[in-house]
C-alpha positions as MATLAB code, in Angstrom:
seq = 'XXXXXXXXXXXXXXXXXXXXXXXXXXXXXXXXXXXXXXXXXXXXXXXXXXXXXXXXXXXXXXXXXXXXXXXXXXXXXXXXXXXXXXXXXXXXXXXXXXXXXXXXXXXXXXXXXXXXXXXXXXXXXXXXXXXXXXXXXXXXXXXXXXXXXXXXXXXXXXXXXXXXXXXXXXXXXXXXXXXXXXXXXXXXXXXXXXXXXXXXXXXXXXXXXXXXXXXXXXXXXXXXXXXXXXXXXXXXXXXXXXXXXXXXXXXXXXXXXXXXXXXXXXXXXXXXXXXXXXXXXXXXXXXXXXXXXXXXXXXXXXXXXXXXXXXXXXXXXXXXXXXXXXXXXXXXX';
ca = [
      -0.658   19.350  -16.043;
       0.791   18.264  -12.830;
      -0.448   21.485  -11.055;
      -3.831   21.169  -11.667;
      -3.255   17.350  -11.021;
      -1.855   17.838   -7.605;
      -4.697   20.498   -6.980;
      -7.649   18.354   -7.387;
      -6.414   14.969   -5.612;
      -4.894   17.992   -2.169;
      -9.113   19.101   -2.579;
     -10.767   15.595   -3.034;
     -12.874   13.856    0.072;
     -10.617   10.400   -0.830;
      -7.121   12.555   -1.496;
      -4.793    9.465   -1.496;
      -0.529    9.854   -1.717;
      -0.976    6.911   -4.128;
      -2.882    8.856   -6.679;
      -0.158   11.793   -6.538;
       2.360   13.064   -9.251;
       5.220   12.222   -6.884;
       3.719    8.612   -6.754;
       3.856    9.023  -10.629;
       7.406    9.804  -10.002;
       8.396    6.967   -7.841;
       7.010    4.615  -10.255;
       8.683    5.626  -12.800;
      12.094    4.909  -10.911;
      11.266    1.145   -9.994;
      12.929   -1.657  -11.578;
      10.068   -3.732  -13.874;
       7.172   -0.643  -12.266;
       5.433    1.516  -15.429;
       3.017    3.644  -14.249;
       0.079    5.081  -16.293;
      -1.995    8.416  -15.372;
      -5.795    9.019  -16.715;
      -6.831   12.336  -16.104;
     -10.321   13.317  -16.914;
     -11.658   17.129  -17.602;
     -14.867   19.046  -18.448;
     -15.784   21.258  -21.430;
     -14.004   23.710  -19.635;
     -10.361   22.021  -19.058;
     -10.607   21.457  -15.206;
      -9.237   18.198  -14.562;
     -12.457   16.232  -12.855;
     -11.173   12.996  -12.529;
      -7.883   10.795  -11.797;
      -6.718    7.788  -12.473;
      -2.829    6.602  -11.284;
      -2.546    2.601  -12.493;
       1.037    1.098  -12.308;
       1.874   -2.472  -14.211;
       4.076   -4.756  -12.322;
       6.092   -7.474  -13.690;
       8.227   -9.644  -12.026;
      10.678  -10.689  -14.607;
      11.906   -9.858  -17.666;
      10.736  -11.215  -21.628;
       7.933  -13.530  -21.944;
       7.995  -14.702  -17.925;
       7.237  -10.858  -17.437;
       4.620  -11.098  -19.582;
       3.099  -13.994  -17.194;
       3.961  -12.125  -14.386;
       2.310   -8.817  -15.424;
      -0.742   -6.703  -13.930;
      -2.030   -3.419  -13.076;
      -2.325   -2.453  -10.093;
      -4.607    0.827   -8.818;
      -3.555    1.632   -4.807;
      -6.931    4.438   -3.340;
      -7.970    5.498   -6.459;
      -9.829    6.232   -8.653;
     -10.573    9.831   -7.644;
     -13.163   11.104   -9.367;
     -15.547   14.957   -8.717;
     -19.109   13.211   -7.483;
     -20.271   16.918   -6.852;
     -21.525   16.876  -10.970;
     -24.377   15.158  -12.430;
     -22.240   13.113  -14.736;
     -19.763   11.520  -12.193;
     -21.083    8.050  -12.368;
     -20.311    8.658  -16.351;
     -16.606    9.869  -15.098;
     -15.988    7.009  -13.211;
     -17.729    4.781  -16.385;
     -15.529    6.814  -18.908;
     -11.861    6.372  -16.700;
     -12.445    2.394  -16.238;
     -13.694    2.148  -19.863;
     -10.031    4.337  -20.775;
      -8.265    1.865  -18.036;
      -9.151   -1.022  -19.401;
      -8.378   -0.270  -23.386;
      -5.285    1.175  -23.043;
      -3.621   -1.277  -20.035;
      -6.119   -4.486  -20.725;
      -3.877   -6.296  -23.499;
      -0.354   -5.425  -21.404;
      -1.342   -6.842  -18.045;
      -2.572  -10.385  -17.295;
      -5.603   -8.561  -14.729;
      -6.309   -5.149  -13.711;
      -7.012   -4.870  -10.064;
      -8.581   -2.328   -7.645;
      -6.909   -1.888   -3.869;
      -9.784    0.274   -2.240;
      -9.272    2.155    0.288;
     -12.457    3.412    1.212;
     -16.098    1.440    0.700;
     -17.215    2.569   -2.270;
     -20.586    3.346   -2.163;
     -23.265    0.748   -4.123;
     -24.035    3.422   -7.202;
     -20.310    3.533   -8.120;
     -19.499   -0.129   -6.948;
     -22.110   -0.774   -9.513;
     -20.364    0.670  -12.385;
     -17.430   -1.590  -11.418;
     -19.676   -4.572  -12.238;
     -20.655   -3.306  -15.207;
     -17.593   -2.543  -16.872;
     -16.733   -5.994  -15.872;
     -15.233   -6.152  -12.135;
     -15.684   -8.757  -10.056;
     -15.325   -7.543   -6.461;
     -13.892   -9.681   -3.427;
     -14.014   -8.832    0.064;
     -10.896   -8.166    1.725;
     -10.114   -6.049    5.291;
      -9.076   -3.451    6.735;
      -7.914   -1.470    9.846;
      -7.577    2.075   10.333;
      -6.435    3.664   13.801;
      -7.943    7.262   14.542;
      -4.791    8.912   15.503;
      -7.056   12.403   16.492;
      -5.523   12.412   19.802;
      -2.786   10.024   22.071;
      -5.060    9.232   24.942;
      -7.598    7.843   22.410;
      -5.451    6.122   20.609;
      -3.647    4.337   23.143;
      -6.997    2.965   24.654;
      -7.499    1.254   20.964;
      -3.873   -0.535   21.788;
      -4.055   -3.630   24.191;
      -2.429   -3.498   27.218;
      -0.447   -6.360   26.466;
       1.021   -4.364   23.412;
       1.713   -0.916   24.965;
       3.340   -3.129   27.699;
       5.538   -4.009   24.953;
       6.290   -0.803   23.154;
       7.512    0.424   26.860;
      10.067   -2.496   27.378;
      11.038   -2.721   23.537;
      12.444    0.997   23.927;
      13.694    0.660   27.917;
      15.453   -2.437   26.338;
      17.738   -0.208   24.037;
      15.795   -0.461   20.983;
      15.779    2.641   18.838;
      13.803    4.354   16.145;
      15.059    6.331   13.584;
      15.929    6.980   10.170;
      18.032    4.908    8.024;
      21.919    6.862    8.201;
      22.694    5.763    4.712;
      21.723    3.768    1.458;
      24.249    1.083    3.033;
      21.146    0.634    6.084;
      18.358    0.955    3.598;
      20.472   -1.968    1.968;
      20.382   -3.915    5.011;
      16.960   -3.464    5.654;
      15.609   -4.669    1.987;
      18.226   -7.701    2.958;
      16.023   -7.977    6.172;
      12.468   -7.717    4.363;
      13.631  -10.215    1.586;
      14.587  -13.254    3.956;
      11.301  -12.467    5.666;
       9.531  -13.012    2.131;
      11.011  -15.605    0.898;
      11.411  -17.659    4.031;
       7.865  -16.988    5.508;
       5.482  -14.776    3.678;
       6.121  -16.178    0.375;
       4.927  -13.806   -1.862;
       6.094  -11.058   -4.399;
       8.458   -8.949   -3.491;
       9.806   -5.347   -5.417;
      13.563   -5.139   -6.104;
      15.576   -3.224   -4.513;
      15.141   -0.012   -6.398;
      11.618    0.308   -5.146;
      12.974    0.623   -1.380;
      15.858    3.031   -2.458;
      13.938    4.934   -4.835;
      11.394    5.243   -1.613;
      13.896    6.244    0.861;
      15.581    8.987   -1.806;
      12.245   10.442   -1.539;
      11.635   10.338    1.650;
      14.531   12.363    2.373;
      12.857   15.093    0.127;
      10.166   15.117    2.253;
       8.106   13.050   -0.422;
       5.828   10.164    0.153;
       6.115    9.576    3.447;
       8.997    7.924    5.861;
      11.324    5.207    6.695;
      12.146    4.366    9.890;
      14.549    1.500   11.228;
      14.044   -0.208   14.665;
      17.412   -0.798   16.013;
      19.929   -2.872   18.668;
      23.016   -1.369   18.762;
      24.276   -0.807   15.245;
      21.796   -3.957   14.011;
      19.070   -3.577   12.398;
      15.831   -5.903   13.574;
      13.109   -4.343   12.004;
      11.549   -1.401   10.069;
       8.899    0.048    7.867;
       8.339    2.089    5.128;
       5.076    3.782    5.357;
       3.661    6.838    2.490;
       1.904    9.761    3.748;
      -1.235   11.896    2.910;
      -0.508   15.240    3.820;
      -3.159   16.645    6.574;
      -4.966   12.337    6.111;
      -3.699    9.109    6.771;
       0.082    7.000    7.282;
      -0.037    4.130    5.877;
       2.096    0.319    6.487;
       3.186   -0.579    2.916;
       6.593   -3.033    4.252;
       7.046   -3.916    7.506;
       9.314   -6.499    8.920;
      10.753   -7.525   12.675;
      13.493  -10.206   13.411;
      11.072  -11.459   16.840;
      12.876  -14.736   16.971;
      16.487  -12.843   17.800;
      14.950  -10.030   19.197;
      12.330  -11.509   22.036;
      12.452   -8.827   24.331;
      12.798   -5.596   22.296;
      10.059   -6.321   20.279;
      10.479   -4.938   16.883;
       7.451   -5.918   14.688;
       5.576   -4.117   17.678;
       7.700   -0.973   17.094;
       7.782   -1.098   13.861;
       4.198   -1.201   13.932;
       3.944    1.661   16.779;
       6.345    4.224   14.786;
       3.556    4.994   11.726;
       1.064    5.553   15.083;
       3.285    7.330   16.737;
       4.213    9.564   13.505;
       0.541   10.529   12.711;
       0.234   11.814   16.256;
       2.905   13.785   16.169;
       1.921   15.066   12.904;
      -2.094   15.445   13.460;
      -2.879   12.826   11.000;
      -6.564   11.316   10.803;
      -5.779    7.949   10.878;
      -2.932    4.919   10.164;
      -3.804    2.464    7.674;
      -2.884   -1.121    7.988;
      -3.152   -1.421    4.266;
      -5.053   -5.022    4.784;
      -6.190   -7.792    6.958;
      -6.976  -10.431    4.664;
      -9.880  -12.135    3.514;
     -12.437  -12.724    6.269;
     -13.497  -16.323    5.544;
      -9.392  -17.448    5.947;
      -7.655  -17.564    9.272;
      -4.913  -14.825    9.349;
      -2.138  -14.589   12.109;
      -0.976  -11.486   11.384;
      -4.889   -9.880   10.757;
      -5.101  -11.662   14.843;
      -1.503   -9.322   15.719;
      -2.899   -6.193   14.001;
      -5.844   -6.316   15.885;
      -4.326   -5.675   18.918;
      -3.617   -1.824   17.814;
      -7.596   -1.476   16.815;
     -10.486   -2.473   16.633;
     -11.989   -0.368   13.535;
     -12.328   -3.038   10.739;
     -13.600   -2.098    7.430;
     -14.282   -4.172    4.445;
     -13.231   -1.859    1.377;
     -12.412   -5.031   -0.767;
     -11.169   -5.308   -3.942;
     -12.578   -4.734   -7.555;
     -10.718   -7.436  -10.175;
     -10.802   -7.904  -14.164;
      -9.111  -10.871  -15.771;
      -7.805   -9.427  -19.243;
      -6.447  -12.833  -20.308;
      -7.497  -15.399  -18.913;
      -5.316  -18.366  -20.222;
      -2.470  -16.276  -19.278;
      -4.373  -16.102  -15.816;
      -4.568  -19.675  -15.529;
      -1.112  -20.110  -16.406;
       0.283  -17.593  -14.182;
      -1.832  -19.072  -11.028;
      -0.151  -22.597  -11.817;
       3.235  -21.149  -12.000;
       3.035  -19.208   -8.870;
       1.273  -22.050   -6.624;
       4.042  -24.277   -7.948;
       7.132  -21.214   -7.333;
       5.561  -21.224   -3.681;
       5.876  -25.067   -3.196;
       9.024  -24.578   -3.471;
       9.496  -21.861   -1.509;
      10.756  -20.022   -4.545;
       8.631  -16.775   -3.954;
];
């Protein structure tokens, strides 16, 4: 029941894009991406909880296998206005974890808010291990506030990026959205060494977004060359949020694009009276983080909604964590 699906996330406290039908959607349309909805509902049939999970595999066969886990992006969202929601929440994980546990290698919660120690509680129990991890939000409530949260240094930088002939604006074609996954993969594979979706996720996304679903894409570009961009979902009436971000600095020194493409989700909730823009993560606190030291120059509102893990396999675990350590050696993710 997609209606009364999209009704109770557009109602809830936490309402998150990532817990949405149309995130059900976009799933669905990503290369190796299977998503999985939970919905739970009273005596009565009103829905009281939700659930969105999504496995991710990087390869095909019995390397996808290895590669495989399930991912859960701001949810779950569950009714805590009943007596029973602590049961809910018990229930949904419990549901989670017996249909998804024996496809994925580990299950794993990416929080979004702090989750308070009654509920964090039933993570533990249903056996989560949680790990602390940061955040950054930026109120966006009004542009005179927000721009006192920027540094100087950074706002500085915004003004000669764009006075430099940098511009900001939509992709004109699949053909740019191309050029930009082109842009974001080098990045990965050269420097951040990690992961990266195919590129049906970043089409699929920009499709969307040209329906006026999920959220936006925006390009920074020189000319008719494009050094940076983001792709950033929305929450209607909430929160923008950096999902992929990337900036060619090194060929770029003077228009600055990781700083504009870091300015354009700001810059979007304002114009659109959003809450807040979410950095999506900061890294762990105990490890040294360059980019977490570059974020914080847009904010100064940390938070430490972490993240709640479950190993369903763990010789498979073991296994995968070798492979990937030894992939990143050699600079092979």
């Amino acid at each position: 029941d997609r209606k009364a699906w999209a009704e109770f996330i557009g109602k809830h406290p936490d309402n998150t894009v990532f817990q949405s039908p149309e995130m059900y959607d976009f799933y669905g349309n990503v290369h190796k991406y299977s998503p999985h909805i939970f919905l739970a509902r009273d005596e009565k049939g009103t829905v009281r909880g939700v659930l969105l999970a999504v496995i991710i595999k990087e390869y095909s066969g019995w390397r996808g296998r290895l590669s495989s886990r399930t991912i859960v992006y701001g949810g779950p969202l569950v009714d805590d206005t009943g007596k029973e929601h602590l049961q809910l929440l018990k229930e949904l994980l419990h549901t989670l974890s017996t249909v998804l546990g024996k496809k994925s290698v580990y299950i794993q919660f990416r929080n979004f808010i702090e989750w308070p120690e009654a509920q964090a509680q039933i993570f533990h129990a249903c056996g989560y291990s949680f790990t602390d991890r940061l955040n950054l939000l930026v109120q966006t409530s009004g542009r005179t506030e927000t721009e006192q949260t920027i540094s100087k240094s950074k706002l500085r930088q915004i003004k000669k990026g764009l006075a430099d002939g940098s511009v900001i604006r939509p992709p004109r074609d699949e053909k740019e959205m191309r050029v930009f996954y082109q842009r974001i993969r080098d990045l990965y594979q050269n420097r951040v060494r990690k992961p990266l979706p195919d590129y049906s996720f970043f089409e699929q996304f920009y499709r969307m977004s040209r329906e006026g679903k999920l959220g936006i894409v925006r390009l920074v570009a020189a000319g008719e060359e494009v050094i940076g961009g983001v792709v950033a979902p929305v929450t209607s009436g909430r929160n923008i949020y950096e999902w992929y971000i990337f900036g060619l600095d090194e060929q770029n020194r003077k228009k600055y694009p990781s700083v504009l493409a870091t300015w354009v989700p700001i810059n979007y909730a304002l114009e659109n009276k959003l809450k807040h823009f979410d950095f999506m993560g900061l890294g762990t606190p105990a490890k040294p983080y360059g980019v977490r030291d570059f974020k914080l120059h847009f904010g100064k509102k940390t938070t430490n909604p972490g993240r709640f893990s479950k190993i369903n396999n763990r010789t498979l675990y073991f296994v995968t964590e070798i492979s990937y350590n030894i992939l990143r050696l050699f600079n092979k993710v």
